[in-house]
N, C-alpha and C positions, 0 to 999 in steps of 0.2 A: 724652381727651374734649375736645370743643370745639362752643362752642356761637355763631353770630353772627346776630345783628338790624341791623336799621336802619329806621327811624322818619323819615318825612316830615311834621310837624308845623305845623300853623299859627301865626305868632309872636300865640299869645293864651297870658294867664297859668294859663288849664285845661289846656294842655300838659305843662307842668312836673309836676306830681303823676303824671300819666300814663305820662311818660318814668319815675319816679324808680319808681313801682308796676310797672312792667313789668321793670325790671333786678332789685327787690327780689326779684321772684317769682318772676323766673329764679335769680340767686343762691342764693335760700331752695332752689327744686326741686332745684338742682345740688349742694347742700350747702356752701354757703361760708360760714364762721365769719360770725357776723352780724356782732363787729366791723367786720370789712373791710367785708360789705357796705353795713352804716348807712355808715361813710366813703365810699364809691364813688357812693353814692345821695346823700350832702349834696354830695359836687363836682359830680355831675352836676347837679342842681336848681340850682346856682348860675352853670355853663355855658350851662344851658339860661334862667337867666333872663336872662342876658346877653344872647343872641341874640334874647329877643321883645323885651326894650329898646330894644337896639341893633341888632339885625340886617336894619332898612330899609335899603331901596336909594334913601334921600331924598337922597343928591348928585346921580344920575345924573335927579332930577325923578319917582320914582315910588316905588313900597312895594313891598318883598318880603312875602310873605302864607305864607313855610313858613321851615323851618330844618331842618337833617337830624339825626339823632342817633344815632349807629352803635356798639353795643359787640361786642366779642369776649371770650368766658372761654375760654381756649385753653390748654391744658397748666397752669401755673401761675401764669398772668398773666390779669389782666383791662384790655384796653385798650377805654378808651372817647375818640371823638369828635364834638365839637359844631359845625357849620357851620352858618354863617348868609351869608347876600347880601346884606346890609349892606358900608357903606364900607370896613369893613376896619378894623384899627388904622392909626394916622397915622405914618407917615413920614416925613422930612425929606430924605431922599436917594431916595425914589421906590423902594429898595428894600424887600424885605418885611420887615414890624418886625418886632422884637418888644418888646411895649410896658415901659414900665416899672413893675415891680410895688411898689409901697410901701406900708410902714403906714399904718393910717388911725386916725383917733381914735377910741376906745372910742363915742364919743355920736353917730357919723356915722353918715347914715341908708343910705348907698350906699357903696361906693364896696369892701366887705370879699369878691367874690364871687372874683376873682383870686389873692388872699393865702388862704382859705380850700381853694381846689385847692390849691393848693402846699402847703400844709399835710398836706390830707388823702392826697394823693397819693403814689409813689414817683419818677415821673419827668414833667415837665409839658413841653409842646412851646405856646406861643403864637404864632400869627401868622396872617399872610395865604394868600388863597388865590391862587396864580399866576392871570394872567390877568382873569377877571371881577371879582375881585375879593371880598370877604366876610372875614369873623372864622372863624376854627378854632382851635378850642382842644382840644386831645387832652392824654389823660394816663392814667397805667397805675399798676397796684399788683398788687402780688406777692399771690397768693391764697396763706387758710389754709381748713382744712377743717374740717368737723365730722367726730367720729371716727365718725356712724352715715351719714357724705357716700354716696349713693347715685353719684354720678355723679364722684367720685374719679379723678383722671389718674392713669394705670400708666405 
């Protein structure tokens, strides 16, 4: 079984719900242990709030007005990615980052959307996109199933 989307979305915070309701729904119809899918849905919502934050293109003098949002449930894996046309993470060698993830204080209002993927996730990729430039953040988790999963990889 394998099932792929992708989502061209406006970086407004009515997006986020929309992304995070469409992957639950597919998950749910496919039959994935709601575990995982609550997990896959809180990274993604916090990918996705990333990118209407941060994902303007305000270096280059103008605003990116979309972000993309692509998953796959594919045999046993579900890989989702978040792209945004924003700066990018920063660099210091003009190579593609990848930024640095650290703890943040329990009372901070920002700053937990990063640490939170890694958490939820099995494997996380952060960095830039060649060329124009923007944020991507992708990351994947081993799918379980419910034992009545209608849509079950063979």
């Amino acid at each position: 079984m394998s099932i792929w989307w992708s989502l061209h979305l406006r970086r407004d915070a009515a997006s986020v719900p929309l992304a995070r309701r469409l992957l639950l729904g597919t998950m749910e119809t496919a039959g994935v242990d709601p575990e995982i899918s609550y997990d896959l849905s809180v990274a993604l919502s916090e990918a996705c709030a990333n990118a209407v934050e941060h994902g303007g293109d305000t270096a280059r003098g103008g605003t990116s007005e979309a972000y993309r949002v692509t998953a796959y449930l594919d045999g046993e894996k579900c890989r989702i990615e978040v792209a945004d046309a924003g700066p990018g993470f920063p660099s210091a060698t003009g190579a593609p980052s990848r930024p640095p993830v650290r703890p943040v204080p329990s009372d901070a209002e920002h700053g937990r959307g990063l640490c939170l993927i890694q958490a939820l996730a099995d494997h996380v990729h952060i960095g830039n996109k060649p060329g124009r430039g923007g944020a991507v953040v992708s990351f994947d988790k081993i799918l379980k199933w419910r034992e009545d999963a209608p849509l079950v990889a063979v």
